[in-house]
C-alpha positions as CSV (number, residue, x, y, z in Angstrom):
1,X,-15.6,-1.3,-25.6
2,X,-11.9,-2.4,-26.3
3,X,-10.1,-0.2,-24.9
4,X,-12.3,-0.2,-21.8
5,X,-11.5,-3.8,-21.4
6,X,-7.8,-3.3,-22.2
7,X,-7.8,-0.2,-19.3
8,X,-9.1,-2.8,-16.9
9,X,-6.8,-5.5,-18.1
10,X,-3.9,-3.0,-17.2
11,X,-5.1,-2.4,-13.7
12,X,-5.6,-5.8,-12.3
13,X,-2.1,-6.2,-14.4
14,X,-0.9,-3.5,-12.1
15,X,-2.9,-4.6,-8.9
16,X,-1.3,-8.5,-9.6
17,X,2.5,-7.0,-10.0
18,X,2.4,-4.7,-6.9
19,X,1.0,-7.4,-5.1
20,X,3.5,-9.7,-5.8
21,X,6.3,-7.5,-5.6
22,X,4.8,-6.6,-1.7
23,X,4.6,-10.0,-1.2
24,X,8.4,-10.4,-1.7
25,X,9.5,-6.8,0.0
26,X,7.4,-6.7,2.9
27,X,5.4,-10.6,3.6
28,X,8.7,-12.6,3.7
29,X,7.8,-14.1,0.0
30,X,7.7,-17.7,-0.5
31,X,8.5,-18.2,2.9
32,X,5.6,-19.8,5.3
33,X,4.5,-17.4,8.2
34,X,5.2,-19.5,11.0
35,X,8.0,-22.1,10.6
36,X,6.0,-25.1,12.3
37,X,5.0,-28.0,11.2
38,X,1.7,-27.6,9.3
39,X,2.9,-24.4,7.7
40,X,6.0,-25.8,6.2
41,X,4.1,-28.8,5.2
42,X,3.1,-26.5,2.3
43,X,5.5,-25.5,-1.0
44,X,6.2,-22.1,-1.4
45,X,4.4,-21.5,-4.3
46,X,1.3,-21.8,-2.3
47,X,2.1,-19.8,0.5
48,X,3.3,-16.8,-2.1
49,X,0.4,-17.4,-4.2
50,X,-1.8,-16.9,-1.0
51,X,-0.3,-13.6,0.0
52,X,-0.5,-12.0,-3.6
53,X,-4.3,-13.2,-3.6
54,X,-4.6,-11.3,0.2
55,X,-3.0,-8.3,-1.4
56,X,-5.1,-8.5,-4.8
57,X,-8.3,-8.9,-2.4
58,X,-7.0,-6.2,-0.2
59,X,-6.6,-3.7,-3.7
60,X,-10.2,-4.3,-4.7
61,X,-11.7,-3.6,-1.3
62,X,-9.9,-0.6,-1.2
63,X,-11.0,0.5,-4.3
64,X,-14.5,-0.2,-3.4
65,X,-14.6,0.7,-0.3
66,X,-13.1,4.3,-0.6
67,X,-14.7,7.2,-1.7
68,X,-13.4,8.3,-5.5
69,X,-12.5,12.3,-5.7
70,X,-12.9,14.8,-8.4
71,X,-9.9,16.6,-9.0
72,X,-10.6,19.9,-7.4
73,X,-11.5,18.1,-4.3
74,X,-7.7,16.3,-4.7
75,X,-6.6,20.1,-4.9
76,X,-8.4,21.0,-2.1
77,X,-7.5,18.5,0.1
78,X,-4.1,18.9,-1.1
79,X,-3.5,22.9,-0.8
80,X,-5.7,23.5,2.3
81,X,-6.0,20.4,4.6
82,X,-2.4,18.2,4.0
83,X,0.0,21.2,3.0
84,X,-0.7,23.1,6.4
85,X,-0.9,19.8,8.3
86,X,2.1,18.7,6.9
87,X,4.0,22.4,7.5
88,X,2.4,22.0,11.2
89,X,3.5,18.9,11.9
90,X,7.6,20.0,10.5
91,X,7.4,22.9,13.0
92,X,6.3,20.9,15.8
93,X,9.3,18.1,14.9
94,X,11.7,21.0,14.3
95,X,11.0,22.8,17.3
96,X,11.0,19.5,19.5
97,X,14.3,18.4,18.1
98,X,15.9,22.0,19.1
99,X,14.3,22.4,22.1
100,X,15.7,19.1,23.6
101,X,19.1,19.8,22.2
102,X,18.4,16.2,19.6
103,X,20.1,18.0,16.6
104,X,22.1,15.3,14.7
């Protein structure tokens, strides 16, 4: 029962530090989101705080929202559906690229 607790205490660890550090790479950090007058009325503790809470929120509902795979769906996903999608989709850039002469 310990160690289950402790696993979960690591995730929302995890969940907590990757929201933070997305809300200082990507959602501007402790800055507000518009620089008027209401919004800068507020320190920027709050407005980080409110962006890591958005992005804890946001890593729950994905994690209960999306479906959780076994791991030979993963592989199958992997080998037969992405691998060939992804090969596809370098031939069609490739060929596009030297067709149009766009060849760094």
């Amino acid at each position: 029962a310990m160690t289950f607790a402790l696993f979960f205490l690591g995730e929302y660890a995890n969940m907590l530090l990757m929201s933070s550090f997305a809300a200082i790479l990507f959602l501007g950090g402790w800055l507000p989101i518009i620089s008027v007058f209401p919004f800068t009325a507020l320190p920027g503790v709050c407005w980080f705080s409110v962006k890591v809470v958005l992005g804890v929120i946001f890593f729950i509902m994905m994690r209960a929202l999306l479906p959780r795979f076994r791991y030979d769906q993963l592989m199958f996903i992997g080998w037969k559906c992405f691998l060939p999608l992804s090969l596809g989709y370098l031939l069609l850039t490739s060929s596009i690229l030297i067709s149009l002469n766009w060849l760094p």
